[in-house]
C-alpha positions as CSV (number, residue, x, y, z in Angstrom):
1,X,5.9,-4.2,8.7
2,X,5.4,-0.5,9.5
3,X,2.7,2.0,9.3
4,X,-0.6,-0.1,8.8
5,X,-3.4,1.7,7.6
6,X,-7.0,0.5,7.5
7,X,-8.6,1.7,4.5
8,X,-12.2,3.0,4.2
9,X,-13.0,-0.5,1.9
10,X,-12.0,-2.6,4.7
11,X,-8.6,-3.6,3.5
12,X,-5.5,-2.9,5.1
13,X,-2.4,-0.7,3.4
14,X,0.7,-2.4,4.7
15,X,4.5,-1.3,4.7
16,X,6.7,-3.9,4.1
17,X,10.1,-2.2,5.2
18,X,12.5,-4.8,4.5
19,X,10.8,-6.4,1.4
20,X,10.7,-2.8,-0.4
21,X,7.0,-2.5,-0.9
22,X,3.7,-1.8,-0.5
23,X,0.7,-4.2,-0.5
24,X,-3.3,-3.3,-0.2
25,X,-5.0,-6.8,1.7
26,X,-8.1,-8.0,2.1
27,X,-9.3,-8.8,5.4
28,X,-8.7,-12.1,4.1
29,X,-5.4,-11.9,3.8
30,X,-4.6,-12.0,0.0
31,X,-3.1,-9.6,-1.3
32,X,-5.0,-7.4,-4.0
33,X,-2.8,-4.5,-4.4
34,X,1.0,-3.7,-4.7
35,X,4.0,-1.4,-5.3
36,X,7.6,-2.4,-5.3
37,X,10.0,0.4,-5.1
38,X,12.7,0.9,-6.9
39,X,16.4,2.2,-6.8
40,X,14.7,5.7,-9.0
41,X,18.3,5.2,-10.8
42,X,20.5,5.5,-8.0
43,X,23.2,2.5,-6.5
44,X,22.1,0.8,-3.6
45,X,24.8,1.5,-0.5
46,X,24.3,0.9,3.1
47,X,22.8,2.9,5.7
48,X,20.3,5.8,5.9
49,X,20.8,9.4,5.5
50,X,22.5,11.1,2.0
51,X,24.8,8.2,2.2
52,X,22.4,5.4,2.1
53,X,20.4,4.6,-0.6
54,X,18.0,1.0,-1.2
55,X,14.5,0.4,-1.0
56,X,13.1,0.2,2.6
57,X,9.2,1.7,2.8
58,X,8.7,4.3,5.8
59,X,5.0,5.0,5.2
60,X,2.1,5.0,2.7
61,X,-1.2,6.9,2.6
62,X,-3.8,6.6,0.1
63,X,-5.4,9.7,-1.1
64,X,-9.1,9.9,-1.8
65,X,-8.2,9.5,-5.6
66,X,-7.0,6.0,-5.4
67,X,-3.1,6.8,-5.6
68,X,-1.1,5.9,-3.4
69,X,1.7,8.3,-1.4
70,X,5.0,6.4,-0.6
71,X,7.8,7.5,1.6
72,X,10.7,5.8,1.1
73,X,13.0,4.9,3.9
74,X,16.3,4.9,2.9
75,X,15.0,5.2,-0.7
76,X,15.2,9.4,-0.1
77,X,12.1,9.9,-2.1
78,X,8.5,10.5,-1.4
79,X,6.2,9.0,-4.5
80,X,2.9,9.2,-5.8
81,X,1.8,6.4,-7.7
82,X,-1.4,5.5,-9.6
83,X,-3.5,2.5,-8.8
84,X,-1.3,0.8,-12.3
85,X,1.7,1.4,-9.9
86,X,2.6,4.0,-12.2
87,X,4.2,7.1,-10.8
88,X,2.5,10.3,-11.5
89,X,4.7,12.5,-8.9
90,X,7.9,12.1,-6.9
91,X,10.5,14.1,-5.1
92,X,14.1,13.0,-3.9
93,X,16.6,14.1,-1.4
94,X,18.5,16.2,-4.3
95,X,15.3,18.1,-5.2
């Protein structure tokens, strides 16, 4: 895990680096929110930097409107996605 975040509801916002997502949890324990990343269209290859490319999660805030800011690892993209896990802004390393 990386960059835990307590949330003003009392649940936690975790990084899961290695499993390539984000999950919201209760203070329970179970799991009531998630967001898997993606490859955004791009091979995986080893490493980090321009030469690496995969899914590994570096940090997540959420914003006061519910979505959800994600910065990728060595994913090279910083998203913004909706509480439907749909993206509704994102930058990458080529932009």
């Amino acid at each position: 895990t990386r960059m835990v975040r307590k949330l003003d509801s009392g649940n936690y916002l975790v990084c899961q680096e290695g499993d390539g997502r984000v999950c919201e949890y209760d203070p329970a324990g179970k799991v009531v929110w998630e967001y898997a990343l993606d490859l955004g269209g791009r091979k995986e290859s080893p490493g980090h930097g321009p030469e690496g490319h995969g899914t590994a999660v570096y940090g997540a805030i959420r914003l006061a409107n519910g979505n959800t800011v994600i910065a990728g690892g060595n994913n090279n993209r910083v998203l913004e996605v909706d509480p439907k896990g749909k993206i509704v802004w994102s930058i990458d390393q080529k932009e």
